[in-house]
N, C-alpha and C positions, 0 to 999 in steps of 0.2 A: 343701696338696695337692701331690702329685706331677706332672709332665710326663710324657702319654704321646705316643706316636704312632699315632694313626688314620688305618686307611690311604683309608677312605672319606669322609673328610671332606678329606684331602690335606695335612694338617698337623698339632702336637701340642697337646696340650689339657692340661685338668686334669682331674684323676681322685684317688680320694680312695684309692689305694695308685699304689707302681710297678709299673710294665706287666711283668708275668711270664706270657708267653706260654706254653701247655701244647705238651708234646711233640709231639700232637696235636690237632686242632678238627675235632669235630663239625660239619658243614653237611649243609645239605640245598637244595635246587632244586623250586620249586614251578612247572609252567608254569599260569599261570591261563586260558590259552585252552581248557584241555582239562577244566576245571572244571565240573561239572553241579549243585553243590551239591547231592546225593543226600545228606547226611549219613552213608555210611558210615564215615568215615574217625571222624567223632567219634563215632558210635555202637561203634565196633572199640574206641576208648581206651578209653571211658565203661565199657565192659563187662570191661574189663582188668584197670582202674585205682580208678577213684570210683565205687564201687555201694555205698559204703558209708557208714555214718551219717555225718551231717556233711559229705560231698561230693555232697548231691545237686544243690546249683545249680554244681558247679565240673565245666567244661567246659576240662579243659586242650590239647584238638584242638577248634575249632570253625569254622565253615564263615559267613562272614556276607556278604550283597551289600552292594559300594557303586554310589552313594554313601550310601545312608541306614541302611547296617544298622552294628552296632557291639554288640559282647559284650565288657563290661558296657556300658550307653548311654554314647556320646558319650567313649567311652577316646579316641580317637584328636584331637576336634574341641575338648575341654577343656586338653589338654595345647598344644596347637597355637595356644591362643589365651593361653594365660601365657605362652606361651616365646615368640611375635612372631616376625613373620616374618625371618628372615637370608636373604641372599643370595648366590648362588653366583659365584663369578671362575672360569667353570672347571670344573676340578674339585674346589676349594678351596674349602671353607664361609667365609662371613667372619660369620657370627652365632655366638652363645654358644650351647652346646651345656645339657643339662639341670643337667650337672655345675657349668658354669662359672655360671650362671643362675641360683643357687639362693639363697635368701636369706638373710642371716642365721642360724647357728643350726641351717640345715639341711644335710645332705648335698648333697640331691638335689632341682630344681624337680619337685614332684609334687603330687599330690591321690591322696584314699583314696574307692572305690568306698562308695555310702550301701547297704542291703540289695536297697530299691528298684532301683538300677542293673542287677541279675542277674537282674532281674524277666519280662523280655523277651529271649529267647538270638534270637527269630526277627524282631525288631523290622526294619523294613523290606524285608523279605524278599521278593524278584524286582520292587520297586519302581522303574521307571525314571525317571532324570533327564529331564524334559520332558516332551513330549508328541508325539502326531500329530494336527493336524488333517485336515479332508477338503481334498483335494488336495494335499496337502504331498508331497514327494519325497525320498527316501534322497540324502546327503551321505554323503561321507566327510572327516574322519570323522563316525559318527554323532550327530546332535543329538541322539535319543534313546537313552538305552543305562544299560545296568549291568554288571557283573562280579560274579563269586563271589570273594571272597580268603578262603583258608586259613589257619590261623595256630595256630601251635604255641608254646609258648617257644622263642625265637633261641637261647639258648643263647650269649650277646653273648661276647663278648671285654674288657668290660669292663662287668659287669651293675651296671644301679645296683640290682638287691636286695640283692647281695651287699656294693654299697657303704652301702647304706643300714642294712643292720642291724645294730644296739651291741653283739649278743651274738656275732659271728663266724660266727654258725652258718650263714652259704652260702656256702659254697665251688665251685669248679672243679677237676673232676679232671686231673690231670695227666697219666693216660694216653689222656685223650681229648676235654678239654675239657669236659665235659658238666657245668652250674651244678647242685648239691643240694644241699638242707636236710640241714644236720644234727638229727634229731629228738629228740635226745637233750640237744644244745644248745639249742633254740629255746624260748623264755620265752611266744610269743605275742601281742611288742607289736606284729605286725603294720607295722611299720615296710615291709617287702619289698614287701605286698601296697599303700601306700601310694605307693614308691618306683618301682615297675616300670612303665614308662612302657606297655608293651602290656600291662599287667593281666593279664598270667600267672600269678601267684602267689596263692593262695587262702588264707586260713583257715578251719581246719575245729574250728565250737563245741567238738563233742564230744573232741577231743582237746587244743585249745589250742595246737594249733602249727600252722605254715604248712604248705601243700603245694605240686608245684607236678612242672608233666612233666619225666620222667625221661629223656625218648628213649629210655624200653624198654632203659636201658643192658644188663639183662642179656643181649637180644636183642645188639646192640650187639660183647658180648664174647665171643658166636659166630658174628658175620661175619654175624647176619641183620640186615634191616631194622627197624624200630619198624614195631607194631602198625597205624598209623595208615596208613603207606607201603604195606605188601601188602596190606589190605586196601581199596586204593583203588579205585573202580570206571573212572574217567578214565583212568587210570595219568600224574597230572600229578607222580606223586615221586616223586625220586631221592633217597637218601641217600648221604654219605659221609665222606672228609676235605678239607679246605680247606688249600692253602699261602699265606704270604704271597705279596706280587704279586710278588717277585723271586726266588722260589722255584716260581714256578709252573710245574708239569710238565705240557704237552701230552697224556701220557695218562694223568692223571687227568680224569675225566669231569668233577668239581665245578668243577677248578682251568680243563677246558678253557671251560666256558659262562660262569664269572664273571670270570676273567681275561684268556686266551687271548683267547676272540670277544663278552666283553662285554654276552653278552644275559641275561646274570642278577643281577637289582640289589638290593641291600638295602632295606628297608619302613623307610623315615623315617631316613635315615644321618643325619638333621640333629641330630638327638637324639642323636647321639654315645657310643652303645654298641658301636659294630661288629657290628652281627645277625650272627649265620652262618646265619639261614636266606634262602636267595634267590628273587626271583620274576622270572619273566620278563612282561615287563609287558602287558595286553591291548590288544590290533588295539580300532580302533574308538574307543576312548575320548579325548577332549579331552585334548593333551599337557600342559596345562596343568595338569588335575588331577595327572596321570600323574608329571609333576614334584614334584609337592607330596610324592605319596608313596612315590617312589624314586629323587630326585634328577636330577641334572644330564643322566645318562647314557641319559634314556629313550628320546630321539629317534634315538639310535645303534643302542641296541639293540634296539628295532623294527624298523628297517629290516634290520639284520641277521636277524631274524626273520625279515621277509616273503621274503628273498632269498634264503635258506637254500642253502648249495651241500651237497654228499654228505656231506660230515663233519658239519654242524651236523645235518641231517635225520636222520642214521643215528645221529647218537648220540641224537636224542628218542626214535627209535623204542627204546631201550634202556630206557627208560622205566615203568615197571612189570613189567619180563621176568622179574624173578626173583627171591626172596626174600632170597636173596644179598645182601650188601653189594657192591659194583663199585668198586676202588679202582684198576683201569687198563681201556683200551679200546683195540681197535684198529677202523679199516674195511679190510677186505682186498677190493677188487673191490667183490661184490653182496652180500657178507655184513657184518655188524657183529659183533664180538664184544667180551663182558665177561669182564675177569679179576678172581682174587682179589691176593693181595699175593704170593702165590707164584707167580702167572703161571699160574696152573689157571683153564684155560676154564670161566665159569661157565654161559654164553646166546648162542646164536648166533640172530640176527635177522634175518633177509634183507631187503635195503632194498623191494624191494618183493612182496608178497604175490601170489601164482602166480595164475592165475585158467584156469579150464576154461569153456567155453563147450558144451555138448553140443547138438548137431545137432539139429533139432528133426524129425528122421525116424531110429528105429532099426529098423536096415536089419533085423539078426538074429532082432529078436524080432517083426518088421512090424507095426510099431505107432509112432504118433505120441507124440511129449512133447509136451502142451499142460500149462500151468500145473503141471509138474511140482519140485517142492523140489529 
């Protein structure tokens, strides 16, 4: 196996090619505080993409609560219990990643979903950790609580589908990162959907080969968003590009929340794909878990949350503005705005939202507003 460098885990690994980074990386920014799990976002894919025979259980945008939801069951709490806990120095993993972990004979430490597993897409759904009893009182943070997390294929940087399967058939594109099946390639041993540690990857009976999201690439190759992002109702997604950490440019919006100010963190870096999708992690919830499943960095990036000065704020608020891709940003004053790559204004956002109060006597027409709209 090859030596790469991971820059989320803070050291290099093994990986079953060498590290040939694309010209570009697809990411994206999930904030999970703005999340209502309304399922539009997987109902927009669902309606896009898999309506069709053979994909009716494959949900490749899906929406689940933790701590007890999970699509297909138990993806996240199964892998987590063969791989053992490692710990962090830092910013440095010092545990074996799924790559290095893996046994004999295999690529990749994995398990394959049974049918049963996709049986349940709503399986613990608005279910809180703990409870209230009578008299009890709000702590922070909360004893009781849940979150919605989103989750798309990451689109890794170093995908174990693509390391896992014997016929070559998943590649990363080179002009933008984005992991796809080749269909044409693909034989159907299902080896990807076995190997992909977030259970992105599906098989579909009727055709015999794997599927698995696109990120609406063709969207993608006209500077719009994926289906999933503008039709969000929260507006908790950003889409865009990602630079390495030492390439990182300030006005890129992706580069500034994951690099720059650190409040947007990878789902399980411990598993040593490099996600490029990021979350910014939820207020409320025990650090502890919070750790588990976005590393070292969550108690930094929290509080950076909570403290938000004009730039972190006005770039959230840029947040679902516009169908656009935003791959630079500026705040000028009281405005925010998004560019394309050419420096063309795409959205201006005003940090804060104007508000009218009207008199509750008009004079003109002498008559009162009572409970007037």
């Amino acid at each position: 196996m090859a030596r790469v460098y991971n820059w989320q885990i803070g050291r290099e690994m093994s990986y079953w090619y060498p590290e040939s980074r694309p010209r570009k990386q697809f990411a994206a920014v999930f904030d999970t505080n703005k999340c209502i799990a309304c399922q539009t976002c997987t109902l927009a894919c669902k309606t896009t993409w898999t309506s069709g025979k053979g994909q009716e259980y494959m949900l490749w945008n899906n929406v689940e609560t933790k701590p007890y939801g999970s699509y297909p069951l138990a993806w996240d709490l199964k892998l987590l219990d063969m791989l053992n806990a490692g710990s962090w120095n830092g910013p440095v993993y010092g545990g074996e990643t799924i790559f290095e972990s893996a046994p004999a004979g295999e690529r990749v430490l994995s398990w394959r979903p049974e049918g049963d597993d996709y049986a349940y897409p709503n399986v613990g759904e608005d279910d809180c950790a703990n409870q209230i009893d009578g008299g009890a009182s709000f702590t922070l943070p909360h004893m009781s609580w849940f979150f919605y997390l989103a989750r798309i294929c990451n689109h890794c940087t170093y995908p174990a589908c693509l390391a896992s399967c014997p016929r070559g058939s998943i590649y990363k594109r080179q002009e933008d990162g984005i992991v796809l099946v080749d269909q044409g390639r693909c034989r159907g041993y299902q080896q990807c959907v076995k190997g992909c540690p977030y259970k992105k990857v599906y098989f579909n009976p009727m055709t015999g080969t794997s599927e698995k999201c696109i990120a609406c690439f063709p969207k993608i190759e006209m500077g719009l968003q994926p289906q999933c992002f503008v039709n969000c109702i929260g507006k908790i997604r950003m889409a865009g590009f990602i630079s390495r950490p030492e390439q990182a440019r300030p006005d890129n919006p992706i580069d500034y929340l994951v690099h720059v100010r650190k409040v947007a963190l990878p789902l399980y870096p411990q598993l040593g794909l490099e996600p490029n999708v990021y979350y910014i992690p939820p207020l409320n919830v025990p650090p502890p878990f919070l750790r588990q499943m976005f590393g070292p960095g969550v108690d930094a990036a929290l509080k950076t949350y909570r403290n938000a000065d004009a730039d972190l704020a006005g770039l959230l608020g840029l947040f679902g503005s516009t169908e656009s891709m935003m791959t630079k940003w500026a705040r000028r004053g009281e405005e925010v705005i998004g560019f394309d790559d050419a420096g063309t204004s795409l959205v201006r956002v005003p940090m804060r939202e104007p508000v009218y109060v009207r008199p509750w006597y008009d004079k003109a027409n002498n008559t009162f507003r009572v409970n007037c709209p």
